[in-house]
N, C-alpha and C positions, 0 to 999 in steps of 0.2 A: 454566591459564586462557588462557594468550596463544596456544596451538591452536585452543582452542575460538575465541576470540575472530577468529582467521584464518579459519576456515571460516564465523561468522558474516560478518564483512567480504563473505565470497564471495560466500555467497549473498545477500546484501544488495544489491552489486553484478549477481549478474545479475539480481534483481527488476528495477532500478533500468533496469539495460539494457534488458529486456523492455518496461517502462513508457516508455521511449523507442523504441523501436520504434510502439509503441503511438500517440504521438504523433507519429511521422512520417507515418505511416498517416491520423491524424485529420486531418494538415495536409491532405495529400494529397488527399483525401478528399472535404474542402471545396472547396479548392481546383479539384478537377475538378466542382462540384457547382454553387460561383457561376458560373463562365465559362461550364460547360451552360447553367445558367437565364440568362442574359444571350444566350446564344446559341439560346435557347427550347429544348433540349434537358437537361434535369437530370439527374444521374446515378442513375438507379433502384436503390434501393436505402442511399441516402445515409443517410436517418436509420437505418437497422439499424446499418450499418457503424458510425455517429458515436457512437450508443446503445453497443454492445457492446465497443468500443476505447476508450471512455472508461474503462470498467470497468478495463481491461488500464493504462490511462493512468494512473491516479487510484491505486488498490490497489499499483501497479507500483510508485510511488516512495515509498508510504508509510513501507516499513522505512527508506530512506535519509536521509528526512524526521527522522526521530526518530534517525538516526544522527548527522545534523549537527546534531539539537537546533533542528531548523524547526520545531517547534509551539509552539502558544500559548503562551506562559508570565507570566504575572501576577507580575512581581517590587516590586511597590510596596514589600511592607512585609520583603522577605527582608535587606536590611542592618541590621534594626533586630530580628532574631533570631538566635541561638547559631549557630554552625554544624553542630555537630551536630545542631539541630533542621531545619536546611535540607535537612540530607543525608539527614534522616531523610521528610522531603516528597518530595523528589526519588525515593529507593529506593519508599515508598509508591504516587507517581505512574507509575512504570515499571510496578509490579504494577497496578496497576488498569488503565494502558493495555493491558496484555498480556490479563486476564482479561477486556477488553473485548471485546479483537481475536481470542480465542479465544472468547466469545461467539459474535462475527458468523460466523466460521467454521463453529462448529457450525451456526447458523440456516441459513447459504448451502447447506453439504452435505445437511439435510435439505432444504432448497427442491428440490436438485439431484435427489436420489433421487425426489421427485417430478416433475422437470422427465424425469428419465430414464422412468421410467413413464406419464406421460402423451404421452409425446415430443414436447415443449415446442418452438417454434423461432420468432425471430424472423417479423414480419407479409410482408415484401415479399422477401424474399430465402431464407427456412427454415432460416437457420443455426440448428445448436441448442444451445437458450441454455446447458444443461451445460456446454460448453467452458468459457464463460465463468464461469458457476458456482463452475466446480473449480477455474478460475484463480484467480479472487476468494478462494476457501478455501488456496490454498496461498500467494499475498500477504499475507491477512491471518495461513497462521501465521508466515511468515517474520519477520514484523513482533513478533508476541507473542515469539516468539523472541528475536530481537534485545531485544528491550525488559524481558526476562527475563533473558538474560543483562548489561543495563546494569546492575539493581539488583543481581544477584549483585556486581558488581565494584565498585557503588557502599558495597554491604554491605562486603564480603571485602578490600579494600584504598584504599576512599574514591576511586579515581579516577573520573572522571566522563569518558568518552571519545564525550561531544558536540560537536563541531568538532573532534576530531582526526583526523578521518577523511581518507586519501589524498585529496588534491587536482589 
């Protein structure tokens, strides 16, 4: 399990990197977008870029999200339940996130198949939006992934390894 759990860490990590890249780009992006338009020259093409790096942005950090245990969580009434009913919420909650986020995946990949057939591409610029598609599909399985294997470990040995993640 602590293999597996090393190759998840990995690829979690380079999602995470990718999704920061992503948003350097976005900075950037804008960046050179408001000084244009102050300067009455705007950077052609800005909303495509902003649109499709956000994707890369957002998707990017998801698995890390849920690695450090960043999403929502409603703990009003969890001290005033067993712990093994908690654990049992939490492994629950991992499985539904995961058959969420392989959900979206399946939807994007068929979107993609069609975005490939019709040859789909951003309005001002023609990037084609597939890249971003596939990206989207391979984020969000990294994500089902990781989130799959938390409830495995949360199952199989009770640990729960949200915030223990390299800092």
């Amino acid at each position: 399990m602590q293999k597996l759990r090393t190759i998840a860490d990995g690829l979690i990590g380079l999602s995470a990197t990718i999704g920061a890249l992503g948003l350097l780009v976005e900075v950037a992006v804008i960046l050179v977008d408001v000084i244009g338009r102050a300067l009455g020259k705007p950077l052609f093409g800005s909303q495509d870029l902003i649109t499709m790096t956000m994707v890369i942005l957002v998707f990017g950090g998801m698995a890390l999200c849920d690695r450090m245990g960043g999403h929502v969580a409603v703990d009003i009434f969890e001290r005033y339940f067993p712990r093994g009913f908690n654990r049992a919420v939490d492994i629950l909650s991992a499985l539904i996130g995961a058959v969420i986020f392989l959900a979206l995946a399946w939807a994007v990949y068929e979107s993609a198949k069609l975005s490939v057939m019709l040859n789909l591409s951003t309005n001002l610029l023609n990037l084609p939006k597939v890249w971003f598609q596939w990206a989207l599909c391979g984020f969000a399985v990294v994500t089902a992934l990781g989130m799959t294997l938390r409830a495995a470990e949360l199952a199989l040995s009770g640990r729960d390894v949200r915030g223990t993640a390299r800092q």
